[in-house]
C-alpha distance (Angstrom), angle and dihedral (degrees) to the residues before:
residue distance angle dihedral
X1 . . .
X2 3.73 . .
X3 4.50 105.5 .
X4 3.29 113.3 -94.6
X5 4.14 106.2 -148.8
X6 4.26 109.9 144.8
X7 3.59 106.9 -159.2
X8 3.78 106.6 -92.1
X9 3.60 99.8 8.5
X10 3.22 140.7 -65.8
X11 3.94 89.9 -89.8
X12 4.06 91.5 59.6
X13 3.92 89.9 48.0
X14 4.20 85.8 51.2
X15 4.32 87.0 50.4
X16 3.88 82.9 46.9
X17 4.03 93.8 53.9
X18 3.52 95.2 43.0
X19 3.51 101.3 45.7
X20 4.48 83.6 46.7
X21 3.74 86.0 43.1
X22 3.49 96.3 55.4
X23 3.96 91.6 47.5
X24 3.80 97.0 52.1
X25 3.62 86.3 44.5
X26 3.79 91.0 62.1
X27 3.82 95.1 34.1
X28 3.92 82.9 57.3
X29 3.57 96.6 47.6
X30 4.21 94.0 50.8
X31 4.31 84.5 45.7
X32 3.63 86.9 50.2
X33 3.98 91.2 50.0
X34 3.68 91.1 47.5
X35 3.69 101.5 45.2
X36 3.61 120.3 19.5
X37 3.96 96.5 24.2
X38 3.25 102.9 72.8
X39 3.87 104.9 41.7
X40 3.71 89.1 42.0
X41 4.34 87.7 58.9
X42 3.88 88.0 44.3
X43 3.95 98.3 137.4
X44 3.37 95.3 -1.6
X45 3.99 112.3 131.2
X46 4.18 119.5 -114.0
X47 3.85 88.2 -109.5
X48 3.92 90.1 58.1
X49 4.04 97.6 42.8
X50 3.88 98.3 40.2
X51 3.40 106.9 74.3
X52 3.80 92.8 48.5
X53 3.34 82.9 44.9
X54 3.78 92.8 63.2
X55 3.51 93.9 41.5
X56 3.31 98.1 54.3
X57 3.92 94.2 55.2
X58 3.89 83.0 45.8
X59 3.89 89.7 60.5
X60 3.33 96.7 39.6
X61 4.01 94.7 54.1
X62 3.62 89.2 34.6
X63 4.02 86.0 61.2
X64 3.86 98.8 37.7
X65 4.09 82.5 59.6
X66 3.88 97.2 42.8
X67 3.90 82.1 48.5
X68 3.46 95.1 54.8
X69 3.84 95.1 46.0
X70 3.59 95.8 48.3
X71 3.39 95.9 52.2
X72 3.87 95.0 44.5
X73 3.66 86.2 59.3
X74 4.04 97.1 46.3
X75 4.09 79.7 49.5
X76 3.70 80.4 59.7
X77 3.71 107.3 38.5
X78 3.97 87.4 43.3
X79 3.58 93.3 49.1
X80 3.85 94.1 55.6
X81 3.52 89.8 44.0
X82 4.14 89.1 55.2
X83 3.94 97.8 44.9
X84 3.76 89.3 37.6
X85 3.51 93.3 -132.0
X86 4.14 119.9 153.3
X87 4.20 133.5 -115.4
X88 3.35 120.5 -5.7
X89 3.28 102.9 -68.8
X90 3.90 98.8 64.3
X91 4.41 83.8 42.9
X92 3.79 86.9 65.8
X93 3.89 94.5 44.8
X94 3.41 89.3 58.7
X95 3.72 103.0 46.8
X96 3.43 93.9 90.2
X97 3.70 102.2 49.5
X98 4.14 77.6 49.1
X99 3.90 92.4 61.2
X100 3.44 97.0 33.5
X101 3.64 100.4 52.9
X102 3.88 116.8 23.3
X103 3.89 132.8 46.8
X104 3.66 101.8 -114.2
X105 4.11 86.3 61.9
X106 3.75 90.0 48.4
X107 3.79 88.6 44.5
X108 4.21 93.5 45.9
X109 3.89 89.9 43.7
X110 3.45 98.6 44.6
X111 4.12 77.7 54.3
X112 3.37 99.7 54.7
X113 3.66 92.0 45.2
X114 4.05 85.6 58.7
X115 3.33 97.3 52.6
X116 4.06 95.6 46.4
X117 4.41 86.4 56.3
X118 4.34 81.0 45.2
X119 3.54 90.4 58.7
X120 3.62 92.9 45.5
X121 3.89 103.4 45.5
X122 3.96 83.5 42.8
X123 3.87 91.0 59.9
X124 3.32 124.4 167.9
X125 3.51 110.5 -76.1
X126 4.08 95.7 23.8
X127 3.84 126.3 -173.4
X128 3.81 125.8 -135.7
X129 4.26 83.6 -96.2
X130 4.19 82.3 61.4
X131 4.19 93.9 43.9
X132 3.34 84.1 53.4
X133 3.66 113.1 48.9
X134 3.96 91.7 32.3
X135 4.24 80.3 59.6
X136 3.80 87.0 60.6
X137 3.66 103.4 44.4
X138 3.60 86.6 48.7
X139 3.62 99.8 46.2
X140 4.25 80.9 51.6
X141 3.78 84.4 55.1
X142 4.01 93.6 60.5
X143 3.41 87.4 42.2
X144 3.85 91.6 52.8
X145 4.34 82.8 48.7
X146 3.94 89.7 67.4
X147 3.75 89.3 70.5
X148 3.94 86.6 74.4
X149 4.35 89.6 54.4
X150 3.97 121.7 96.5
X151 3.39 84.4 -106.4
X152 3.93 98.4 75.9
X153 3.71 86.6 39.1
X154 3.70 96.8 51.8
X155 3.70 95.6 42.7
X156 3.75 118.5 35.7
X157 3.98 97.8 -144.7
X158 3.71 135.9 14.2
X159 3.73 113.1 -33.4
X160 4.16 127.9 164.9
X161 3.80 85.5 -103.1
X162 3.94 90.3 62.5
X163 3.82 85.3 47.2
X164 3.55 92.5 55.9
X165 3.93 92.1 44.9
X166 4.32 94.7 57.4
X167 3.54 90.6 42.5
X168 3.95 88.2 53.0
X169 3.56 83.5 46.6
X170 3.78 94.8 51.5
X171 3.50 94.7 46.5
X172 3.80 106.6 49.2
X173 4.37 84.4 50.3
X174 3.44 95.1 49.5
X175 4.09 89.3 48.6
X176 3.77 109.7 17.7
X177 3.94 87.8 39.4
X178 3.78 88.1 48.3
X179 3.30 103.7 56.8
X180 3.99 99.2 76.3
X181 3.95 90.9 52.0
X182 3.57 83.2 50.5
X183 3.72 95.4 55.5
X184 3.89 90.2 47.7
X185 3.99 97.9 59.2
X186 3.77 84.4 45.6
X187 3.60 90.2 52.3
X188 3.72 97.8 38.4
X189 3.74 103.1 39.2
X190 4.04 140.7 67.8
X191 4.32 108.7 -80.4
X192 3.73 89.8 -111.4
X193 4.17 90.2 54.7
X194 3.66 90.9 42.0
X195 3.90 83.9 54.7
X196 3.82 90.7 56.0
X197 3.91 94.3 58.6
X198 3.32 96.2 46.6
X199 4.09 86.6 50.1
X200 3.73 91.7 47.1
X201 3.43 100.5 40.0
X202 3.95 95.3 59.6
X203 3.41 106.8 68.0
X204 3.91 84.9 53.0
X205 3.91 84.1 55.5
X206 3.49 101.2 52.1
X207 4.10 90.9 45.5
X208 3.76 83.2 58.7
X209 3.64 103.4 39.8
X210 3.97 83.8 55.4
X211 3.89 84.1 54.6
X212 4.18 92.9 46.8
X213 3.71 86.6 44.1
X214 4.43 97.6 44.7
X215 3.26 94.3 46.8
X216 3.83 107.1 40.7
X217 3.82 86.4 51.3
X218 4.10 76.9 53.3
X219 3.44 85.3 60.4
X220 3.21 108.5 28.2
X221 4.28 78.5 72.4
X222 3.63 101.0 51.5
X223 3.99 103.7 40.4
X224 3.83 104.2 27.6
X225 4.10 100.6 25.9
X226 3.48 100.5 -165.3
X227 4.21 146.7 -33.6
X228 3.75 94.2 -47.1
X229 3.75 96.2 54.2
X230 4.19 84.5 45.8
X231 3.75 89.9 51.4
X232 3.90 107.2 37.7
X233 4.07 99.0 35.2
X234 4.10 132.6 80.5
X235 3.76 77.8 -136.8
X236 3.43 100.5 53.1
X237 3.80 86.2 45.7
X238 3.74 89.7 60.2
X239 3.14 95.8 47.6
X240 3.56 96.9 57.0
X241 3.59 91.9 45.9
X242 4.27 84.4 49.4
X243 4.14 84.7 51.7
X244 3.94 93.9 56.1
X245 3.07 94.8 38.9
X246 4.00 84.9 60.9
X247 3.34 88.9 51.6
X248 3.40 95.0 60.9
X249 3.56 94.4 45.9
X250 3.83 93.7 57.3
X251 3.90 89.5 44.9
X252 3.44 82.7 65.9
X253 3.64 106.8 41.2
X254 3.85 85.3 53.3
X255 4.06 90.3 54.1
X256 3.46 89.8 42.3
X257 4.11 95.6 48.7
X258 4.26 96.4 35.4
X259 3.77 101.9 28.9
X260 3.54 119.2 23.3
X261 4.27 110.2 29.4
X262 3.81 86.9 51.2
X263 4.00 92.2 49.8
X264 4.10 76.0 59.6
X265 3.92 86.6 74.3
X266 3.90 100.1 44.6
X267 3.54 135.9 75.4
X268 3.51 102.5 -62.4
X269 3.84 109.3 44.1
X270 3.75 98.7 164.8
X271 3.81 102.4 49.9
X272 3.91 77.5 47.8
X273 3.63 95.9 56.9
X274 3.29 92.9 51.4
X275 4.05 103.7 50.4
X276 3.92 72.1 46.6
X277 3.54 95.7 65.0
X278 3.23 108.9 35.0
X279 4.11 90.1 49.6
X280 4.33 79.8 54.0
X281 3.76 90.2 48.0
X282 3.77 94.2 51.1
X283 3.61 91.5 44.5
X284 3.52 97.4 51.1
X285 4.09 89.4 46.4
X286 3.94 80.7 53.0
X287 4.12 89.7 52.4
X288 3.40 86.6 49.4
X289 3.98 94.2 58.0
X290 3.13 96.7 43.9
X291 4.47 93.2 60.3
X292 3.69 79.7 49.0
X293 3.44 92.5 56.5
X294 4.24 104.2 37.8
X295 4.38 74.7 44.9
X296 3.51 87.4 63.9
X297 4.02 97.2 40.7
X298 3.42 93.2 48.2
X299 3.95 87.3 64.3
X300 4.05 95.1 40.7
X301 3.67 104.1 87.9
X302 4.36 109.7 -105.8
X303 3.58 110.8 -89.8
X304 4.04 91.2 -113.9
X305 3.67 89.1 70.9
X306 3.34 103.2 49.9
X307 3.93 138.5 64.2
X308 3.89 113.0 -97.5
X309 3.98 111.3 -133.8
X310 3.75 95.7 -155.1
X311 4.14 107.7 -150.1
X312 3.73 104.5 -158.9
X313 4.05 128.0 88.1
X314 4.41 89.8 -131.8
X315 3.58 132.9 44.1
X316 3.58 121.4 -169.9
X317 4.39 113.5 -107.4
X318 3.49 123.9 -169.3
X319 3.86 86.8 -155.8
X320 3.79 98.8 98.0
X321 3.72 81.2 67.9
X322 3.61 100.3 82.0
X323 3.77 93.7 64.0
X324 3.42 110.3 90.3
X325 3.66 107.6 -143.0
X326 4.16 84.9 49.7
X327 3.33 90.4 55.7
X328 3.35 100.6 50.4
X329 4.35 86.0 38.4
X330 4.16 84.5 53.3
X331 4.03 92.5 43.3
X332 4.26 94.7 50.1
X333 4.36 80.2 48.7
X334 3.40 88.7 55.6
X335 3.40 105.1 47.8
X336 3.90 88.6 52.1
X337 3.58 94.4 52.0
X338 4.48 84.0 59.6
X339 3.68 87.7 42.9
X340 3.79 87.8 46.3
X341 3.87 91.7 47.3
X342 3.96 88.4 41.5
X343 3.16 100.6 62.1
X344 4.31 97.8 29.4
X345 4.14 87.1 59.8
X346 4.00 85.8 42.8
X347 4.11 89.3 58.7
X348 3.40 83.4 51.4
X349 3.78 113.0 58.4
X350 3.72 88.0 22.9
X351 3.99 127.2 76.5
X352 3.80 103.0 -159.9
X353 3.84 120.6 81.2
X354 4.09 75.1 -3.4
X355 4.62 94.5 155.1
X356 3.82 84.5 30.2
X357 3.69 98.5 57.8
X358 4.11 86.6 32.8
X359 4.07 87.8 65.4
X360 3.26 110.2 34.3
X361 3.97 87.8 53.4
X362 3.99 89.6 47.5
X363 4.16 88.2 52.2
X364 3.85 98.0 43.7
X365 3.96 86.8 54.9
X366 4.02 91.5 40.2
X367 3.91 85.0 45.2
X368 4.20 86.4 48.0
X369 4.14 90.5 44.9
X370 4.10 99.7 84.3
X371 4.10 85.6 44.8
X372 3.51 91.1 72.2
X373 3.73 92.9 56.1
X374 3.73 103.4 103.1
X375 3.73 87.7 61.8
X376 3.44 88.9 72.3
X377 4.05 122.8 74.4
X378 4.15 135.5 -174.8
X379 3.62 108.3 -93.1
X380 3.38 137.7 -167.8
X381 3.85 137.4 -141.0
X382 4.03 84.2 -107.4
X383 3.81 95.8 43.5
X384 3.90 98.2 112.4
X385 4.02 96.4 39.4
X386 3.65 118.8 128.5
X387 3.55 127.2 -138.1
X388 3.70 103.2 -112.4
X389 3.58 92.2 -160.2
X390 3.84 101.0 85.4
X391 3.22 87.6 -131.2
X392 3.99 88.1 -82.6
X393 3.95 124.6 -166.8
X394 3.94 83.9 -123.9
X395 3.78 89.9 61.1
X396 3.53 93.6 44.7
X397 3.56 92.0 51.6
X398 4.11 91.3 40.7
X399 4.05 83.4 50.8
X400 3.73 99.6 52.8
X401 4.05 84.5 45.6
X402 3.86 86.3 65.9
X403 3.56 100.3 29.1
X404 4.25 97.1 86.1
X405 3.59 86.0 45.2
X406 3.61 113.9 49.1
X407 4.22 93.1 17.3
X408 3.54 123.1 28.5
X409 3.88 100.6 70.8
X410 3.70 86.0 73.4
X411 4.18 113.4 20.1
X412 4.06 83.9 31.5
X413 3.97 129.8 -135.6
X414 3.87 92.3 -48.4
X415 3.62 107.7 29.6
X416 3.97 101.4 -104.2
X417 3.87 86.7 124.4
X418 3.85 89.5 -106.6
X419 3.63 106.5 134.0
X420 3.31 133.7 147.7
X421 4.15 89.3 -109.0
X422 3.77 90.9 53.0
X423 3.54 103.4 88.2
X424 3.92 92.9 51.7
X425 3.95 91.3 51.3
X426 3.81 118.1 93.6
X427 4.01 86.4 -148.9
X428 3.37 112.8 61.9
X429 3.89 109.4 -124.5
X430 3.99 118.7 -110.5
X431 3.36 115.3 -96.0
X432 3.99 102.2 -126.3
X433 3.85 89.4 -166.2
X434 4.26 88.6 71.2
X435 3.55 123.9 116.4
X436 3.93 89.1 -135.7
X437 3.92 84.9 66.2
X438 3.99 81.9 85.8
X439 3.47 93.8 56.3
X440 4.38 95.0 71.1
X441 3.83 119.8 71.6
X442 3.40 122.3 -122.3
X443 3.35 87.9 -108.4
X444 4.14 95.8 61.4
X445 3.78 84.8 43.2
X446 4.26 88.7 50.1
X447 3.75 89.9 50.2
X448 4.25 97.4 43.1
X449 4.33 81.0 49.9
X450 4.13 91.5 51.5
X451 3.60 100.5 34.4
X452 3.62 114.6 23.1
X453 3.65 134.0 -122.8
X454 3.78 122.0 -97.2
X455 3.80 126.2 -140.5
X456 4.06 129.7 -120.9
X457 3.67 89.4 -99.1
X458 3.89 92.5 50.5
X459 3.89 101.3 -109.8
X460 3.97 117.8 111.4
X461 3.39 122.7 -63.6
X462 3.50 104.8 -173.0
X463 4.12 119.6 -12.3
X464 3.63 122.7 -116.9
X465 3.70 124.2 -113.3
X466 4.33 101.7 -156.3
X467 4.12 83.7 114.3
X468 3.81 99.3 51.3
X469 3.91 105.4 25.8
X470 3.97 126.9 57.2
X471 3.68 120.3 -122.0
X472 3.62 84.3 -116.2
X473 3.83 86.8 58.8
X474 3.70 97.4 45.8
X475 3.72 91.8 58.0
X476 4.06 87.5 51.0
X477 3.51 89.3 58.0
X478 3.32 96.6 55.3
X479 3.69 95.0 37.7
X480 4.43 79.4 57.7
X481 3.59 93.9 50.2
X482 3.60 97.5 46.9
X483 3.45 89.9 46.4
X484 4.12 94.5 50.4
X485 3.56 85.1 45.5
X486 3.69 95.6 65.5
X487 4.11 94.4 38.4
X488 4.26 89.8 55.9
X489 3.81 87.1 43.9
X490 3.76 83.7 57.3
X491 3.57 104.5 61.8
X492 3.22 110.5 168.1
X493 4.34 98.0 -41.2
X494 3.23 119.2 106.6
X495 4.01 107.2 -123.6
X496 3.71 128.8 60.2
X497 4.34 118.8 -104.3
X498 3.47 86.7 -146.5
X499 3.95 129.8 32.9
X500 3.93 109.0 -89.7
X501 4.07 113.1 -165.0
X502 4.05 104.1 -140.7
X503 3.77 105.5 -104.3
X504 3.91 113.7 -105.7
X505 3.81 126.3 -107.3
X506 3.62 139.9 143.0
X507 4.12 121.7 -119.5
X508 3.97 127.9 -171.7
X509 3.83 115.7 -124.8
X510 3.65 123.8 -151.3
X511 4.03 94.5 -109.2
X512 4.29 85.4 64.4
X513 3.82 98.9 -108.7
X514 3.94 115.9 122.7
X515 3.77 113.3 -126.4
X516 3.61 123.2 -150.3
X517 3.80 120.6 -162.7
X518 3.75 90.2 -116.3
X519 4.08 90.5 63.1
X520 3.74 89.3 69.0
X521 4.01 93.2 66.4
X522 3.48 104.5 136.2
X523 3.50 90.6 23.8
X524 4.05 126.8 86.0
X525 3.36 120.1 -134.5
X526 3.83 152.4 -171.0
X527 3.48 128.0 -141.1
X528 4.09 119.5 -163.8
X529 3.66 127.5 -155.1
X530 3.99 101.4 -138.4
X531 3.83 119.5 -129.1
X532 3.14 134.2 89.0
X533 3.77 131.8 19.4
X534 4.51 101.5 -14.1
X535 4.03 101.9 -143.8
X536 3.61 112.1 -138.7
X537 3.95 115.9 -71.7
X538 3.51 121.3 -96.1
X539 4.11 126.7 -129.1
X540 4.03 99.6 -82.8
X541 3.85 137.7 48.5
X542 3.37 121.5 -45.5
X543 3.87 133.7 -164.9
X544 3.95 119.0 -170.5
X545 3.87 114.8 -146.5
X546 3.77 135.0 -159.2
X547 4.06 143.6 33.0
X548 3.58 93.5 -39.3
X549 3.98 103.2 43.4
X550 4.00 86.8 113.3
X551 3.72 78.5 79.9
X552 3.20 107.7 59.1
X553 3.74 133.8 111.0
X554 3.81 112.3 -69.4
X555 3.67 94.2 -121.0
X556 4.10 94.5 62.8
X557 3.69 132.0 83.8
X558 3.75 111.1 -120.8
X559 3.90 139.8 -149.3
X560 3.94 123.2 -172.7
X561 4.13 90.8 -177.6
X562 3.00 109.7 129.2
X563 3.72 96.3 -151.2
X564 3.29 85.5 75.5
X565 3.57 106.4 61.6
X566 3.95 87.1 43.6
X567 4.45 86.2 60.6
X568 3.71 92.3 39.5
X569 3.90 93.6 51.9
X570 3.71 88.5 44.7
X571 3.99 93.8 57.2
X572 3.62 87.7 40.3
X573 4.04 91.3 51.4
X574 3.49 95.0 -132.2
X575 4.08 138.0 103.8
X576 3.92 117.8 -84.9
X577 3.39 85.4 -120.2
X578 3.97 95.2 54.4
X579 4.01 92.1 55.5
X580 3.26 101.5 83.8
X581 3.80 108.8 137.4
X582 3.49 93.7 0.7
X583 3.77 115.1 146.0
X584 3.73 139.6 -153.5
X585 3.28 136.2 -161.4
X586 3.79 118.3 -144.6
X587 4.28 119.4 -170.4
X588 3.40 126.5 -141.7
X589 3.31 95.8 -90.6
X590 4.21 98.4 65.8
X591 4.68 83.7 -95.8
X592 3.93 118.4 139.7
X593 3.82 90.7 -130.1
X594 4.02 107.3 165.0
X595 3.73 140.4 9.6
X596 3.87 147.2 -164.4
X597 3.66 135.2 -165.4
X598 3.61 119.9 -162.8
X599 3.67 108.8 -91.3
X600 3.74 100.1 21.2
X601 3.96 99.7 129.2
X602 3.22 139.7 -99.8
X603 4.18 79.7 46.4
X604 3.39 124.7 -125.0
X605 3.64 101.4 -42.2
X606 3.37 91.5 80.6
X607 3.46 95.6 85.7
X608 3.36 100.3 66.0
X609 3.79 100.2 87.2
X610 3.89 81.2 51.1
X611 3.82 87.9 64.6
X612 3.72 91.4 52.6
X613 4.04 100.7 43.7
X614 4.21 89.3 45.6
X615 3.62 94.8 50.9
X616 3.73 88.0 51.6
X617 3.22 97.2 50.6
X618 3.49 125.9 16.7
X619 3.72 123.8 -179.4
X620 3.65 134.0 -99.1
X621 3.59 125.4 -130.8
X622 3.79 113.6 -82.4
X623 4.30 119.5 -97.0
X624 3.81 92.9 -120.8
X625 3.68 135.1 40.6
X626 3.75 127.4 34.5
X627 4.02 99.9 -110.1
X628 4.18 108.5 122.7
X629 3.53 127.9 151.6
């Protein structure tokens, strides 16, 4: 199960929803005044509207204070939280260092200012001048509450994903916070009035589930990413539990608009009233879950940034695809299970032959079922990690460090599984030289470094190093073996078999800035092993590497880490001391695309149509493992 641990606690996130329940609640209420209100009590007599009337301003003040006291106390809780300071009494001596000095106080005080002036324009007795500009300042308020989402912390300014996040905002107040009002006019007023809210206030329900819905599949993109992130995270979790919870919510709005506010107008208002009611009341206990629950997501850090613990013994692969006679195997299966579906939905809708048709489409897609099996592969808890190195030159470097040590007795100097330990070893060792080396995440190759990898007969394959190596130092390893992978693919070619992400590192330019090798996105670039006699500099960026970058033209960014030239000599399967004026070619994308070694003929030149073809198109990250630049 992926760990559950919301940023502050779980009682903080609680404070949180309560304090953004109690705002949509009132921003609800005023949209409900506004809108529905007033064409729902269209004919209706004084006596009939008033005392909804005065409930509704009762709710809506009522709300506007609960809003400001919740929050005053998350201000509080937060703010000890932030300074670190114990009980109660150190929270409140910290508050305001909190709003003086960091953006969430300005944010929260600013807040609490707005809802003080809401209170006050509101009045007691307001007029439709007083609905209205209260609904404003409010619906600034929840605006103002999306500077406390990821979105504002991911991206320091306005961004589409802080778009998406007020408009969620807006939309669950205007609903969510309009369905108690909504269940006090029913309450309060004559059936047929009751009827009229119910009417009125649906079409401003479905404008704002299409909001909830737009924007959380906005989201949904940018925090979670896709299925794995859903399955393996405590915020994908949420989420899912957020989604039903929807579900349930719109299962009742749709009894509630097509079943039970029409009964209103038949025979038997009363018994109507109440199914009415309590359908509202369940509903609104429903809304109320569900703030608790995005309260809690919103402090569980977004899926994308953390590492997904996936909880199931298979995963599905698409690698069995590249075998021909699997394919085709995979393809047959597949066209049985339409067949199978064909003629199942055909016994359905049609009378003659109907069981006939029924079973023979239910056994040609139990006959396709095992067919599919290759598509399936053993996974691990680890399986979807993702290197969080970025595949760096330090890592690299860090990697080939350990590599003789904790490595080579068994997969040998190079990789090719021709150690000195191999012949003792009932197992052959992997050769880490193989192109099928591409083919496992970095999370399958994490989990075989911690925990070991068992042989067919049960005993121990290879042992597991999570006792004597770091996780820092696992990743490096992997990061080095990748990385010698790609340089023994090489040979002595000039492109890459498989795609090969540029190992990070940071140069210094002549104009003082430091350049790291992910600021040149967009951009190709070359990158020069110094040494020897530099050839002239071709028509894009280029970065000189090794002990005597200081020399380099004037023009190019420089790096004298030696880390560096260790990575780029393992990519380029050679020495560090045989790179000298060796040169890569990286696309715009962050790909090692091309590369020359002095001598190789025609000379230099020849990379120049390289330049050209990369820039037009640069490649995509690979289908299977996690590596990217």
């Amino acid at each position: 199960m992926p760990p559950f641990d919301p940023e502050g606690g779980l009682v903080l996130a609680l404070l949180r929803a309560a304090s953004v329940a109690a705002l949509l609640s009132a921003f609800g209420t005023l949209v409900f005044g506004v809108v529905v209100a007033p064409r729902a009590f269209a004919g209706a007599s004084a006596e009939v509207t008033a005392p909804a009337w005065r409930a509704l301003t009762r709710l809506c003040r009522l709300s506007l204070v609960a809003a400001f006291a919740f929050a005053l106390v998350w201000l509080v809780a937060e703010s000890g939280q932030i300074a670190g300071a114990p009980g109660l009494l150190g929270a409140w001596t910290a508050t305001p260092t909190v709003v003086s000095a960091t953006f969430f106080g300005h944010v929260v005080a600013v807040r609490l200012t707005g809802l003080v002036i809401a209170l006050a324009v509101l009045g007691r007795h307001p007029s439709v001048l007083r609905w209205r500009a209260t609904t404003v300042l409010c619906g600034g308020i929840i605006c103002l509450h999306a500077a406390h989402s990821h979105a504002m912390a991911m991206v320091n300014g306005p961004s589409v994903l802080l778009a998406s996040q007020v408009v969620h905002l807006l939309a669950a107040g205007a609903w969510l916070g309009g369905l108690l009002p909504l269940l006090l006019v029913v309450r309060l007023t004559p059936p047929r009035t009751g009827a009229a809210a119910c009417r009125w206030f649906s079409p401003l329900g479905k404008c704002c589930v299409a909001g909830i819905v737009l924007s959380a599949i906005w989201q949904f993109c940018v925090l979670i990413g896709g299925p794995v992130g859903m399955i393996g995270t405590a915020h994908g979790w949420m989420d899912a539990a957020k989604t039903l919870l929807l579900v349930v919510l719109l299962g009742f709005a749709a009894a509630n608009r097509y079943r039970f506010a029409p009964a209103l107008r038949g025979p038997d208002p009363v018994i109507a009233r109440r199914d009415l009611l309590r359908s509202l009341a369940l509903q609104t206990a429903a809304g109320a879950t569900i703030v608790g629950v995005a309260a809690v997501l919103a402090s569980l850090p977004p899926a994308m940034h953390v590492q997904p613990v996936w909880p199931f013994a298979w995963r599905p692969s698409l690698v069995a695809l590249e075998d021909p006679d699997l394919r085709r195997e995979i393809g047959t299966a597949a066209i049985a299970v339409l067949a199978g579906l064909s003629l199942a939905a055909s016994g359905i809708f049609l009378r003659r032959l109907r069981f006939l048709r029924i079973a023979a489409g239910v056994a040609a897609i139990v006959w396709a079922a095992p067919h599919f099996g290759p598509l399936l592969v053993e996974a691990y808890p680890t399986s979807f990690y993702r290197s969080p190195s970025g595949f760096s030159a330090q890592s690299i470097a860090t990697g080939a460090d350990l590599y003789p040590t904790y490595c080579a007795s068994c997969h040998g100097a190079h990789g090719q599984g021709d150690g000195e330990a191999a012949k003792a070893l009932a197992v052959p060792p992997a050769d880490l030289t193989a192109a099928h080396l591409w083919d496992h995440s970095d999370g399958e190759l994490f989990w075989w470094l911690s925990h070991g990898m068992d042989n067919p007969e049960g005993g121990l394959a290879m042992p597991g190093f999570a006792d004597r190596l770091s996780e820092e130092g696992r990743w490096a390893l992997i990061d080095a073996i990748r990385a010698n992978n790609a340089g023994m693919s090489l040979g002595r070619g000039r492109n890459w078999t498989r795609p090969t992400p540029a190992p990070r590192f940071e140069a210094d330019c002549a104009d003082g800035r430091s350049l790291d090798l992910a600021d040149l996105k967009g951009q190709a670039a070359r990158i020069v092993a110094a040494g020897g006699t530099e050839p002239p500099g071709l028509p894009l960026a280029t970065i000189v590497i090794g002990a005597d970058a200081a020399a380099a033209d004037k023009n190019a960014c420089t790096s004298s880490d030696p880390a560096v030239l260790v990575a780029y000599a393992l990519v380029a399967g050679v020495s560090p001391d045989a790179l000298a004026g060796t040169q890569f070619l990286v696309d715009p994308e962050g790909w090692l695309r091309a590369l020359w070694r002095p001598g190789d003929p025609p000379g230099w030149t020849s990379l120049l149509p390289d330049v050209t073809a990369i820039c037009r198109a640069p490649l995509e990250a690979p289908a299977s493992g996690h590596h990217h630049p």
